[in-house]
KEMAR-26400 format. One record per residue: z, x, y of N, C-alpha, C, O, CB in turn; residue in one letter. Coordinates in steps of 0.2 Angstrom, whole numbers, plus 5000, padded with zeros to 4 digits. Each point is the difference from the previous one (the first is absolute). Glycine has a CB too. Layout:
% residues N
ZXYZXYZXYZXYZXYa/...
//
This chain:
% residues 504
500050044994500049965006500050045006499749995005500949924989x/499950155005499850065007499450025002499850005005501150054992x/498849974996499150055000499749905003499750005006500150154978x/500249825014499849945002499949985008499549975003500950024986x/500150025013500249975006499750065006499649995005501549944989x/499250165003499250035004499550005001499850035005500450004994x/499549934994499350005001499649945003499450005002500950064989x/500149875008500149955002499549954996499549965002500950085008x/499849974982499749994995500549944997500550005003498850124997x/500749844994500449955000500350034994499850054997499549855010x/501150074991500550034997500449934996500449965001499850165009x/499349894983499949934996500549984994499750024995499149995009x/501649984995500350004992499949944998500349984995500650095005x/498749885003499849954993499850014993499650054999500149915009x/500549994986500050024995499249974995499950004994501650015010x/498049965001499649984998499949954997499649994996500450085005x/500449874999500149954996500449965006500450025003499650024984x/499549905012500249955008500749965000500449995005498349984996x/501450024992500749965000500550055001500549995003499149924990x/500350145004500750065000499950025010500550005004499350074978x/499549945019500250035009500349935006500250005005498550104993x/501049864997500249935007500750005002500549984997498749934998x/500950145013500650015001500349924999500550014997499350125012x/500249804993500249964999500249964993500149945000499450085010x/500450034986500049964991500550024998500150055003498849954992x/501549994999500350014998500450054997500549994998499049935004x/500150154996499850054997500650055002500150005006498649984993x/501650054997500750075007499450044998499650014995502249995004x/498350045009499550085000500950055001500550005003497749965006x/501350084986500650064998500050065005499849995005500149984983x/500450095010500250055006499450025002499950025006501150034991x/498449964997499650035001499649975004499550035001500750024991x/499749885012499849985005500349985006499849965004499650034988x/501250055007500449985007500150055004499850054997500849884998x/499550085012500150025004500550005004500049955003499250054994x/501350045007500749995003499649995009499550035002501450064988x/499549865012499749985007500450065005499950005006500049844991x/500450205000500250075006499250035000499650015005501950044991x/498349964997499550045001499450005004499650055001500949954992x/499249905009499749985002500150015008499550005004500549934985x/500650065011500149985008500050105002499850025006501249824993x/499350204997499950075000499250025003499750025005501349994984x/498849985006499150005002499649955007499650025004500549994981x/500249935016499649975005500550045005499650045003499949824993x/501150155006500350015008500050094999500150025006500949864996x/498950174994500150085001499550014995500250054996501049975008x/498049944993499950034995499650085002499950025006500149854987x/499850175001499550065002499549985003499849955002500550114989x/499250035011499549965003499449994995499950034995500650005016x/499049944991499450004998499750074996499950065002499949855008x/500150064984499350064999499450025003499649955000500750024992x/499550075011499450055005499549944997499849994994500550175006x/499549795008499349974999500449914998499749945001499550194993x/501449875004500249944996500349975006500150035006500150014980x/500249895014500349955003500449994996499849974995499549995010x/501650064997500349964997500449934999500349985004499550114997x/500149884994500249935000500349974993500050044995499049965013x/501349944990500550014996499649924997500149955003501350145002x/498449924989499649984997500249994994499950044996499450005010x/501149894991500150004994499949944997500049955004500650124999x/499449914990499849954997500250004993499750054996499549955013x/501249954988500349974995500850055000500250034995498449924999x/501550055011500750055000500449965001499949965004499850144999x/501049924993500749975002500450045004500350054998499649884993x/500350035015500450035006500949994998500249945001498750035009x/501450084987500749984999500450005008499750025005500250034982x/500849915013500250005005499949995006499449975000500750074994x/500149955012499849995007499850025002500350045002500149935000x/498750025001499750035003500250005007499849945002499450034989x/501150045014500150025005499850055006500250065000500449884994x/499050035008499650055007500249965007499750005005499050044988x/501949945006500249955008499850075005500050064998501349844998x/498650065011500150075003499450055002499950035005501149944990x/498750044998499750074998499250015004499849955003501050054983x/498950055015499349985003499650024993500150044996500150005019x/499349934984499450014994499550035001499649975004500649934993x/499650155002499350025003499450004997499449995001501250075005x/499749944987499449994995499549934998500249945002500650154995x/498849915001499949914997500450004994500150044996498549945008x/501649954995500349974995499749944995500049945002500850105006x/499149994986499749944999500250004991499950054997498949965015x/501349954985500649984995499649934997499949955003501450115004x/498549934986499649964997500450024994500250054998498549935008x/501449934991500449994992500450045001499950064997499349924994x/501450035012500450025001500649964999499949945001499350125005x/501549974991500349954999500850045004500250054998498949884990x/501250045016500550025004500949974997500249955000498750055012x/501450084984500649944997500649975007500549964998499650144988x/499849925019500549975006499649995004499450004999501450064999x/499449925009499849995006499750045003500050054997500649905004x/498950055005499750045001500049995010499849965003499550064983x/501150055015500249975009499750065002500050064998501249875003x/498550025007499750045002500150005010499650015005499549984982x/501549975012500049975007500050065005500250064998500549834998x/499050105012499750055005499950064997500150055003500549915005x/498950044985499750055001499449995002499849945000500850104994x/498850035007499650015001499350034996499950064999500949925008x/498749994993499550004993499450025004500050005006500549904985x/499250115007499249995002499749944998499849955004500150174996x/500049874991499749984995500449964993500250044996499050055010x/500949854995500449994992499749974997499849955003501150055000x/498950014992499749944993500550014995500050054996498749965005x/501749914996500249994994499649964998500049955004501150084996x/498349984993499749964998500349974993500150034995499150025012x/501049884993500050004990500450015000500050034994499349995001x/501749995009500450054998500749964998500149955004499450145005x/500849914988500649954998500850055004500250054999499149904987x/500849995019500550055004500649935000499949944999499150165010x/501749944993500649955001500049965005500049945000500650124995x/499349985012499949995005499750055004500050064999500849874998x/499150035009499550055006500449995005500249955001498650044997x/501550055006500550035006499750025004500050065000500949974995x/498649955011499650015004500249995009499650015005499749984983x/501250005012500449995008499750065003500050064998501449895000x/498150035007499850035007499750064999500050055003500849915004x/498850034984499750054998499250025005499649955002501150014985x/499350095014499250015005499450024997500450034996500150025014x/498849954987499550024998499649995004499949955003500350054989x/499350075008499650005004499149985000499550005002501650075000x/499349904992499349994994500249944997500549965002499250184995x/500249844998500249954997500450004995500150054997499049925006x/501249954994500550024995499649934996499949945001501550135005x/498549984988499749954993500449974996500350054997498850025001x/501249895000500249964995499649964995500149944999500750065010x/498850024989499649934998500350004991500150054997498349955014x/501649944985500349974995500550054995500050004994498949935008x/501550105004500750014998500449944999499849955002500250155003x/500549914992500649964998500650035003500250064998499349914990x/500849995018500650005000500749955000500149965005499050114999x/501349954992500349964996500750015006500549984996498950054989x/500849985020500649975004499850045007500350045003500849954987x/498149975013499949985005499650075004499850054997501349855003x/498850105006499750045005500350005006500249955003498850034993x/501150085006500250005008499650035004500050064999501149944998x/498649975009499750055004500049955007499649975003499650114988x/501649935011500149975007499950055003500250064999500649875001x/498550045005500350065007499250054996499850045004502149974999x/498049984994499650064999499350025001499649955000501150034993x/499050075009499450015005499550004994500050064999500550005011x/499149924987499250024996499650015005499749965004500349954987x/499850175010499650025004499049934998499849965004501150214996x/498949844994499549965002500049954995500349955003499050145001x/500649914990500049934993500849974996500250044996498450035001x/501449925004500749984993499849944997499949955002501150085003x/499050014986499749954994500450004995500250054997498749955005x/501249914996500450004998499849964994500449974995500350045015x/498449984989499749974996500050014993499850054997499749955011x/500949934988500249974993500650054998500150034995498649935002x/501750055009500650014997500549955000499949945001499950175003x/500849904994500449964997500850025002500350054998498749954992x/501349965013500650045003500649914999499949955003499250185010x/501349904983500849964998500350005008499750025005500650044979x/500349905016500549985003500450075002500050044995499949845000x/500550155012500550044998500849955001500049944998499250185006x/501349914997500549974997500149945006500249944999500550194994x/499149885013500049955007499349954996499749995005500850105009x/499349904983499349965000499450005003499649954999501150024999x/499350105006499350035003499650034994500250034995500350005017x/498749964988499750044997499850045003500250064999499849884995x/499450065010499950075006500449975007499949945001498850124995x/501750005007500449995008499550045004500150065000501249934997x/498449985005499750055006499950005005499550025004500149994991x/500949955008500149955009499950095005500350055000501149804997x/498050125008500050035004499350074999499850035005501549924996x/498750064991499350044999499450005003499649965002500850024989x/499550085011499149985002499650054995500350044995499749945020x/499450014987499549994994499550025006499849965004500749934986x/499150175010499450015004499549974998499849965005500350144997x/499649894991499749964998499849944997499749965004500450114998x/499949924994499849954994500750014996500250064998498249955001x/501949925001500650014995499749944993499949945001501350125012x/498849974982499549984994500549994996500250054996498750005006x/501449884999500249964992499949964995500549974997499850055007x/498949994994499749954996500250014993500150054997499149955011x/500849954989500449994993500749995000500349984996498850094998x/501049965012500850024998500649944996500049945000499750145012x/500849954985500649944996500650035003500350054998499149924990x/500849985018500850035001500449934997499949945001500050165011x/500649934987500749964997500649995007500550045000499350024983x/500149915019500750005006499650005007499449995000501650084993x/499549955012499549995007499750045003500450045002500149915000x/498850074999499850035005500150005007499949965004499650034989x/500750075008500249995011499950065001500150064998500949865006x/498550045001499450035006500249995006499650005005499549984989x/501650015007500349985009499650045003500050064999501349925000x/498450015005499750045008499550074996500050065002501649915008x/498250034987499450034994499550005006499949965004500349994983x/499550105013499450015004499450034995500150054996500749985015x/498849954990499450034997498949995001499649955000501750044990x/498850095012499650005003499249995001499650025004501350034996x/498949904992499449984999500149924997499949955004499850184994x/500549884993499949944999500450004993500050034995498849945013x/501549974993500650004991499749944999499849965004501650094996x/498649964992499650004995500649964993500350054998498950075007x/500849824993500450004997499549954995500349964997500950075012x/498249974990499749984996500249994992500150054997499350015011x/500649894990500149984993500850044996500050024994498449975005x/502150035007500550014999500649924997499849945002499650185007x/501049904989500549964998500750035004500350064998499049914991x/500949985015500650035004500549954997499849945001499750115010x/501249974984500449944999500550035001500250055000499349894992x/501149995010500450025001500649934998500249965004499250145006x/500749894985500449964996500849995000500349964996498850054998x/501150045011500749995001500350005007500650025002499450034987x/499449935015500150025010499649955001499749964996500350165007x/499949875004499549945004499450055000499549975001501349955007x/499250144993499350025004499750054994500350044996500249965021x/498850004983499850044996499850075004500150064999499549844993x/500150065014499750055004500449995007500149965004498750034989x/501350065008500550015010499450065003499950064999502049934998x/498049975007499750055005499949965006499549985002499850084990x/501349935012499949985007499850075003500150054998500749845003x/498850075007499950055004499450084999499850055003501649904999x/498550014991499650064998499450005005499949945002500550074984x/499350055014499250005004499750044996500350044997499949965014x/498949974989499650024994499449995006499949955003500850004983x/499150115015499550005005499149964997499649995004501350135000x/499249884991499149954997500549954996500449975004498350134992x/501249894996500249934996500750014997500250064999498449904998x/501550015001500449984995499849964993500049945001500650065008x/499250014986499749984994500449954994500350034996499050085007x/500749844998500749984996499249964995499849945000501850045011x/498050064986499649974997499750014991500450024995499449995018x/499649974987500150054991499650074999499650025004500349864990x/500350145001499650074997499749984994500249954996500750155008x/498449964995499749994996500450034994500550035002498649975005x/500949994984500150024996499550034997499449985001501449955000x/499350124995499450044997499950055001499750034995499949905004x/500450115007500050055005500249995006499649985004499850064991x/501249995004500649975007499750075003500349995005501149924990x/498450155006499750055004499449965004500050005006500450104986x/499149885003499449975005500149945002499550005005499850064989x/501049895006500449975004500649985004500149955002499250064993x/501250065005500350005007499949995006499449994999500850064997x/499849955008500249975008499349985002499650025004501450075000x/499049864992499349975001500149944997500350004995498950105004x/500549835003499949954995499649984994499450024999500949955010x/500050014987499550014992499449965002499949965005501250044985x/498450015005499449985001499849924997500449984995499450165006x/499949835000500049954994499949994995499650034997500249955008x/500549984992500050024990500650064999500349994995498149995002x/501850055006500450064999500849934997500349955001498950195011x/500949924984500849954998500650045006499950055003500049934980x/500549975017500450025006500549974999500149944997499250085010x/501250024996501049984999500149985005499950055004500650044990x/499849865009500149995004500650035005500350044998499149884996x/500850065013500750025003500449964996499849954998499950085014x/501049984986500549954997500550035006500150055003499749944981x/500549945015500650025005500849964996500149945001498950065012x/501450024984500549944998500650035003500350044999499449904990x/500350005017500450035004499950005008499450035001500750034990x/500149925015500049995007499550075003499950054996501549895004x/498250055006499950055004500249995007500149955003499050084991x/500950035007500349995008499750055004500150064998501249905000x/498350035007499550045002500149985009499549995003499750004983x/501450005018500149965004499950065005500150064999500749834995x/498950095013499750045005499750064998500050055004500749905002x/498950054989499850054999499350005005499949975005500750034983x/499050085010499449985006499450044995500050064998500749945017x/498849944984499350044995499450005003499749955002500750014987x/499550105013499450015004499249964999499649995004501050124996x/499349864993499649984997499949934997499649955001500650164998x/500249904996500149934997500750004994500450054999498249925002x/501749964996500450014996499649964995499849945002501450095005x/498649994987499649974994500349984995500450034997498950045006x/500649864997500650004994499449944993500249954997501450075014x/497950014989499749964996500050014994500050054997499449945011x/500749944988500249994994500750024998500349974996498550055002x/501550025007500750014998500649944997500049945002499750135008x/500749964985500349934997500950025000500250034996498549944996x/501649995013500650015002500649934996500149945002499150125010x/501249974984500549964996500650005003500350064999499149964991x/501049945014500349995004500649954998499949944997499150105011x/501849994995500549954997500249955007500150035006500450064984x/499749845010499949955007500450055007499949985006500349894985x/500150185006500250045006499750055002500250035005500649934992x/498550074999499750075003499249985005499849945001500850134987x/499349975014499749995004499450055001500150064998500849875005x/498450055000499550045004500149995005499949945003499350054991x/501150065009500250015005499550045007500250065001500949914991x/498550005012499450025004500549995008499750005005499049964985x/501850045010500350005007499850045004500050065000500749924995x/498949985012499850065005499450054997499850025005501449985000x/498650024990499350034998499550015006499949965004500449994985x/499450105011499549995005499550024996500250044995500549975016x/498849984990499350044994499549955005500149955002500350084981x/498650015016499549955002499949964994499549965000499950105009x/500949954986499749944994500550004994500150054997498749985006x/501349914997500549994993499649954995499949945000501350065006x/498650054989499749964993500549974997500450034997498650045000x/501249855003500349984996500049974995500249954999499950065008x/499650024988499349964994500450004993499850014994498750055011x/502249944996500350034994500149934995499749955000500950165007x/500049894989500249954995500549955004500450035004499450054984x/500249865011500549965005500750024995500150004994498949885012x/501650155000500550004995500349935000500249975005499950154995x/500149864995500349944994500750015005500149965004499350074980x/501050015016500749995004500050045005499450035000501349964991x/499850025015500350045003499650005008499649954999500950114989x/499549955016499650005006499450045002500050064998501149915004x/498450025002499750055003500250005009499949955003499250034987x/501150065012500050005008499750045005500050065001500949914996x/498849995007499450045003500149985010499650005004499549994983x/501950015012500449995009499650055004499950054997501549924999x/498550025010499750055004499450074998499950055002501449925002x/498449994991499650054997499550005007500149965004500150034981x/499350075015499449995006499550044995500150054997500649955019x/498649964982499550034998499449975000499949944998500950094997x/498750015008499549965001499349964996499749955003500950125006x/499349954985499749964995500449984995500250054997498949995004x/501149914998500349964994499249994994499449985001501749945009x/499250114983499649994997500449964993500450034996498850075011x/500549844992500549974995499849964997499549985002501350025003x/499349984989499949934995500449965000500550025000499150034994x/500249885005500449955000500450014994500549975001498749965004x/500750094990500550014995500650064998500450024996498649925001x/500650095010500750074999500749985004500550045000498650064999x/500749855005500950005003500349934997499849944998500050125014x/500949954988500549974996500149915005499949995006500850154989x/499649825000500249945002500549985006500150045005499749954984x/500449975010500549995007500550034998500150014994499649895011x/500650125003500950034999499850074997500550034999500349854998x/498750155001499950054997499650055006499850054998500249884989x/499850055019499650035003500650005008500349965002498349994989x/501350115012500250005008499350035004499650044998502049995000x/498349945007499350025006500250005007499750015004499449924989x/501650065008500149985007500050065004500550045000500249884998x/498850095006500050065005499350044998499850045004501849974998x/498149984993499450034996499449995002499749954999500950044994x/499250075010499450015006499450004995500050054997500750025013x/498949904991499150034996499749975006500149955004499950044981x/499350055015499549995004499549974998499749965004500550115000x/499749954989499249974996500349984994500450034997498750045007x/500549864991500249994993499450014999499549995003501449944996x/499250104994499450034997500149974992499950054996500150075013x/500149824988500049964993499750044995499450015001500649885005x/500250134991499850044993499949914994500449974997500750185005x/498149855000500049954996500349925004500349995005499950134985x/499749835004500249935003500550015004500550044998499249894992x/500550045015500549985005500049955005500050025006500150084992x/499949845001499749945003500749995006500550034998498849914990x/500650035018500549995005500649964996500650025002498549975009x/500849964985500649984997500350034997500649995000499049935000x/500150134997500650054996500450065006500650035001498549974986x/500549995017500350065007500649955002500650015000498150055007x/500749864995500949985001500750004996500549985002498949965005x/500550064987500549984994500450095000500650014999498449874993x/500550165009500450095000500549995006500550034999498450054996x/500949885013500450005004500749985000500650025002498549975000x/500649944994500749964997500650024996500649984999498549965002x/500450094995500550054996500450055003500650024999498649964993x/500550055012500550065005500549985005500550045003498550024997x/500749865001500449995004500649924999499849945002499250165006x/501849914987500149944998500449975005500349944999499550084990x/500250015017500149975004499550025005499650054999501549944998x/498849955010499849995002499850075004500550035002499849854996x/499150155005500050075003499250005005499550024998501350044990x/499149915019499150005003499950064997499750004994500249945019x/500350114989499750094999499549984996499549995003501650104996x/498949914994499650024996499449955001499550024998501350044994x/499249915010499549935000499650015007499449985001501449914992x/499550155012499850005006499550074998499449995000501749965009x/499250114987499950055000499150014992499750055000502049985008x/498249914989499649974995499549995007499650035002501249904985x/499550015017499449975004499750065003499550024997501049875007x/499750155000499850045005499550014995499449975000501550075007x/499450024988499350034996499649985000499550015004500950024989x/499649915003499649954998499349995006499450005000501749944992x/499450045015499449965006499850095002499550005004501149845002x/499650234993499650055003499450014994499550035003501650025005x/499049944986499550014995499649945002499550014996501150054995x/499349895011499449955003500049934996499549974999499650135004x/501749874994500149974996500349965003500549984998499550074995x/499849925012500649955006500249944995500649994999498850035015x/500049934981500349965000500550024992500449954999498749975009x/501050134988500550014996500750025006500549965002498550094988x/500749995013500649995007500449955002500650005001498550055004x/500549904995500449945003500249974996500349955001499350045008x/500350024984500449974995500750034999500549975000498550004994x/500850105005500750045002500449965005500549984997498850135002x/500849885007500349995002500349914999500649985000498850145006x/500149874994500349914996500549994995500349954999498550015003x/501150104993500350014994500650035002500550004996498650004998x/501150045013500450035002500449925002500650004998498850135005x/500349835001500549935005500249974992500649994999498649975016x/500450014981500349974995500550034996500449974997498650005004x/501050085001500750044996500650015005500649974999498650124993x/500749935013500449985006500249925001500549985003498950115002x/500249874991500649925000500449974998500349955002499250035000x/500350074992500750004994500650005002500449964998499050104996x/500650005011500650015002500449985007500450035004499350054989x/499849865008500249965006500649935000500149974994498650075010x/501649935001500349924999499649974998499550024999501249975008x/499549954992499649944997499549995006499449994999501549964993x/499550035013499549995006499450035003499549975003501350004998x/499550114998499450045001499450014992499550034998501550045013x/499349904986499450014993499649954999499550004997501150074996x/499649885011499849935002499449995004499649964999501350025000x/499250075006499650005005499550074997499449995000501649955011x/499350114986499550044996499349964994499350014999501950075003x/499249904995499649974996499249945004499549994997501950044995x/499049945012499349955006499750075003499350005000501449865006x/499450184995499850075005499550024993499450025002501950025007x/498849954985499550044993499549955000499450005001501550074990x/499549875008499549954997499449995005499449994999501649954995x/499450055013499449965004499450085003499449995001501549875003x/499550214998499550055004500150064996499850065003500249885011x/500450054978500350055000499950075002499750054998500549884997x/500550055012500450025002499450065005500150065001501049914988x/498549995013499450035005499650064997499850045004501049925006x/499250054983499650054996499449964999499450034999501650034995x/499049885006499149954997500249965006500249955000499650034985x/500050045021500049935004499349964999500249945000500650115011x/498949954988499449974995500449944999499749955002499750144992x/501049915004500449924997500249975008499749945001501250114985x/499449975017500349955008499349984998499949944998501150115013x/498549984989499349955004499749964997499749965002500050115002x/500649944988499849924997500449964999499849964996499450084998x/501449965008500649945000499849995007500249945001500850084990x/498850015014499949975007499549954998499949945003500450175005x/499449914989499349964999500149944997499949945003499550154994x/500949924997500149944996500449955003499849945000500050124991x/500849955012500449965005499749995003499949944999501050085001x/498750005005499549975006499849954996500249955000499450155008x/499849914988499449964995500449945000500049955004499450134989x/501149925002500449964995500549935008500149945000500150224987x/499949905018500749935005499349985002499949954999501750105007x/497949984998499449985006499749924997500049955004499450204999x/500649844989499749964997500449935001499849945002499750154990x/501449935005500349985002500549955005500349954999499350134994x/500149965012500249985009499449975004500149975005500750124996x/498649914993499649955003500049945000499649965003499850114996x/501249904995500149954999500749975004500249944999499150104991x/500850025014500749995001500149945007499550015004500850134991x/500249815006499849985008500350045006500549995001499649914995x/499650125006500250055008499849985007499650025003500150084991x/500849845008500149985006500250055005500350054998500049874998x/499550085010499950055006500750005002500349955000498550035006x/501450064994500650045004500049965007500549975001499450174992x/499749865011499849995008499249964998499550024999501350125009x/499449804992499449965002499350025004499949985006501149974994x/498650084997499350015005499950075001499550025003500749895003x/500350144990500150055003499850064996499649984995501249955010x/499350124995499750054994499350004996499649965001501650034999x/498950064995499249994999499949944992500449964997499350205009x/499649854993499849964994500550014995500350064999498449945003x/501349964994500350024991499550044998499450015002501149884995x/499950144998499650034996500350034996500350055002499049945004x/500750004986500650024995500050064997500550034998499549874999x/499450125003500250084998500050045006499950064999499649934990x/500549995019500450055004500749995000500450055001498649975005x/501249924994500849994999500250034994500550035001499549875006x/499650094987500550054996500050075001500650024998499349914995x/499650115009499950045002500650035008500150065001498549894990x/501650015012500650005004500450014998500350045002499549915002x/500450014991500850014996500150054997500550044999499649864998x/499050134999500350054996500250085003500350054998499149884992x/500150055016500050075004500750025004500149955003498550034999x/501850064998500450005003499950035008499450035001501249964986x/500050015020499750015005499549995004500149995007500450044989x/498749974999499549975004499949945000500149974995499550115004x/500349885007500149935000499449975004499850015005501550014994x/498449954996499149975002500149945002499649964998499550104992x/501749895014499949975003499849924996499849955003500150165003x/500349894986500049964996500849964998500249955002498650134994x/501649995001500549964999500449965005500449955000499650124992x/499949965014500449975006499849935002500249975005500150154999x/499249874992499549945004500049924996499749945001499550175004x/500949904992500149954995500650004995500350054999498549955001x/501449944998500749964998499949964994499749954999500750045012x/500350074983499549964991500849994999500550035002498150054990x/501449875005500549954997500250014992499750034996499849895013x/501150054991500050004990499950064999500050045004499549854992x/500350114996499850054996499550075004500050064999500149824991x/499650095013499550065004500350075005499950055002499149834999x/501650075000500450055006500550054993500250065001500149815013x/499750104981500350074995499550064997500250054997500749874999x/498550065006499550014997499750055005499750064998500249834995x/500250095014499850065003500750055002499950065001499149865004x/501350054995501050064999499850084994500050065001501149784997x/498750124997499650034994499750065002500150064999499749834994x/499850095009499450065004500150035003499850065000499649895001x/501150045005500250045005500450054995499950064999500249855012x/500450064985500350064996499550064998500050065001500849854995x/498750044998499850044997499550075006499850054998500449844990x/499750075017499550045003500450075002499850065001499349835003x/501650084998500450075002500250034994500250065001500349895009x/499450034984500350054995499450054999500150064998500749854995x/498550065007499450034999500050045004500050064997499449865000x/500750085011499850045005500550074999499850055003499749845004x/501150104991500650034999499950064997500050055003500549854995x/499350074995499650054995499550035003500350065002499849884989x/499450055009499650025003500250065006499750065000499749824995x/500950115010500250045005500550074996500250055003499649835006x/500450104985500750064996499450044998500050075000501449864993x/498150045005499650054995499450055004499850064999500349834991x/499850055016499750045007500350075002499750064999500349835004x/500650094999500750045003500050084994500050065002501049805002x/498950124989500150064994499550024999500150054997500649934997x/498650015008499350025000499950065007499850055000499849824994x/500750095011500150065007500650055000500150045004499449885003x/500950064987500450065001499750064996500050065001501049885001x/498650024991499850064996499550045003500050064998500349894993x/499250035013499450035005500250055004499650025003500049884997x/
//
């Protein structure tokens, strides 16, 4: 392993036989493939130097590391790079400094990585770690991959702690399986994460995934990966026909004021939730949220104060009533993935909101009349007053309800004009039959029954009819009738006026 590391040649004790090397199988590897973690850490922090022409670098594969690998602290200068490897303890590395780390395929207890720096990248990809990851605080000069690894619970119920990490690059966790929680409090990373056809579970907490506050400068991928060649399909979406694993989630996300330069994808994602966990999109800001995932069955989605400007969604990916919050939730454009009819829009409202709330119904219209949909628009908003009368007195739902029936509620005034009509038509026929003695003998103008009804019903303008003639009996309640109704007509008509110039 010394002459190895001079030379920077790999330094292999596999035994040739896959079941016996799978650092994760069952098999004990004996002295003759073990190694003391002094010697390791001897070699990366003070090893010799290079052989004339060579690069040194510590290159090993199917080797067992006895003891505690500990380099806290230490500076690394060499590359590090460790495949089928299998670690009998922990392996801590907090504030040190690396250039280059690769554990591929490595069976480790734990990773101790607190405010570890590389200036290069740190490879993880389908190791097993059996009591969690630590890398609070910690700098990844460019990539961190964590693809089809596998990481248990530690004794707190985290499986990776990485609150506050950045990431220069692309931080890549596709396939991944963690058992407990992920946290990504205040995570910075400087391209784009990748959590493709991963499974995040967390069966003994609310949250699978914690990453408030995190910033992800392009996407977030909460989507599927190809199976069959998870190399030629990484950080890409699979192609058609390709088989694919979906995102699994069992278990809450909390992803609340975060900020994604890009989008947050979460198509096909499939989220198993208990009545108390939650998707939690609090305050989020991104130009585009694919919402295209599986409706979850329990627990909430919240999308309070989110601000994003394409909504991209399916009628079938969000949850029923009481299952949904939208209050304060900014979008600019709807962009339907597929069927989405205004009645299901309004029924997703309804659902968000089981108490009464304008916001979301004001904030639907708008969209809606700046995309060139005025009259979906004004259904919007009719469906807004109808929900609003619910929660009125009797008197006022009284007066709501004549306000729908006869102009509703000045969104179709179309209607005043054909009950003006038909009451005119209908009393003019009526009052021709009617007796109308002169008020003043000699005085005033001709009869004539459909301008006098046409008097009664019109309110303030006065053509000099009803004041001029005198009806008796039954005809004097019949024109009472009119006057009302013409004021209830005109009423309407002027509220719906009144909400048409304010929205202008």
């Amino acid at each position: 392993m010394w002459q190895a590391f001079r030379n920077g040649s790999v330094y292999d004790l596999r035994a040739g036989d896959s079941a016996v090397d799978d650092p994760h199988g069952g098999h004990a590897w004996g002295p003759e493939r073990s190694v003391r973690a002094r010697i390791v850490a001897w070699l990366l922090l003070a090893g010799p130097p290079a052989l004339d022409g060579r690069v040194s670098s510590l290159k090993l594969q199917g080797v067992q590391i006895t003891d505690v690998l500990d380099l806290a602290g230490g500076t690394v200068v060499p590359y590090v790079e460790m495949k089928q490897c299998r670690f009998e303890k922990e392996v801590l590395l907090p504030e040190a400094h690396f250039t280059t780390v690769r554990l591929v395929d490595c069976s480790v207890p734990r990773l101790e990585g607190a405010r570890v720096h590389t200036e290069g990248d740190l490879h993880l990809p389908r190791c097993r770690f059996h009591s969690g990851i630590r890398l609070t605080d910690a700098h990844i000069g460019t990539d961190l991959l964590l693809n089809q690894a596998v990481v248990f619970r530690d004794r707190r119920g985290k499986s990776i702690m990485a609150d506050g990490m950045s990431v220069g690059q692309d931080l890549q966790a596709e396939m991944l399986e963690t058992h407990g929680e992920m946290s990504l409090r205040g995570a910075t990373v400087g391209v784009s994460f990748s959590l493709r056809g991963s499974l995040l579970s967390n069966t003994r907490g609310r949250l699978a995934l914690n990453a408030p506050q995190m910033s992800v400068e392009r996407t977030l991928y909460l989507t599927p990966a190809g199976l069959g060649n998870p190399l030629q399909t990484s950080g890409s979406t699979p192609a058609r026909g390709t088989r694919v694993q979906r995102f699994t989630c069992v278990g809450g996300i909390r992803l609340d004021d975060g900020r994604f330069g890009d989008a947050i994808d979460l198509e096909s994602a499939r989220f198993t939730l208990e009545n108390d966990q939650e998707i939690s999109l609090r305050r989020v800001q991104t130009p585009e949220l694919r919402f295209l995932g599986e409706k979850p069955q329990r627990g909430r989605v919240v999308l309070s104060g989110a601000k994003v400007v394409n909504l991209i969604d399916k009628s079938t990916s969000w949850p029923g009533p009481g299952q949904l919050r939208v209050g304060g939730f900014q979008y600019e454009n709807l962009i339907p993935f597929g069927s989405f009819p205004l009645t299901r829009r309004l029924d997703w409202i309804a659902a968000a909101t089981p108490e009464y709330n304008p916001e979301p119904y004001e904030r639907l219209a708008t969209v809606l009349r700046n995309s060139g949909e005025d009259a979906d628009a004004r259904e919007v908003l009719l469906a807004k007053q109808r929900r609003r009368r619910e929660t009125l007195p009797f008197a006022a739902k009284t007066w709501g309800v004549i306000q729908d029936w006869t102009v509703a509620y000045g969104y179709r005034p179309g209607r005043a004009a054909v009950w003006m009509a038909v009451l005119w038509a209908v009393s003019a026929v009526a009052f021709s039959h009617a007796d109308h003695p002169r008020v003043k003998p000699g005085e005033g103008p001709h009869w004539d029954a459909a301008l006098f009804t046409l008097d009664l019903l019109l309110p303030v303008i006065d053509l000099g009819q009803s004041a001029s003639w005198q009806l008796r009996g039954g005809w004097q309640w019949l024109a009472a009738v009119l006057v009302l109704l013409g004021w209830i007509l005109a009423t309407t008509v002027a509220a719906g006026a009144t909400r048409l110039l304010r929205r202008s």
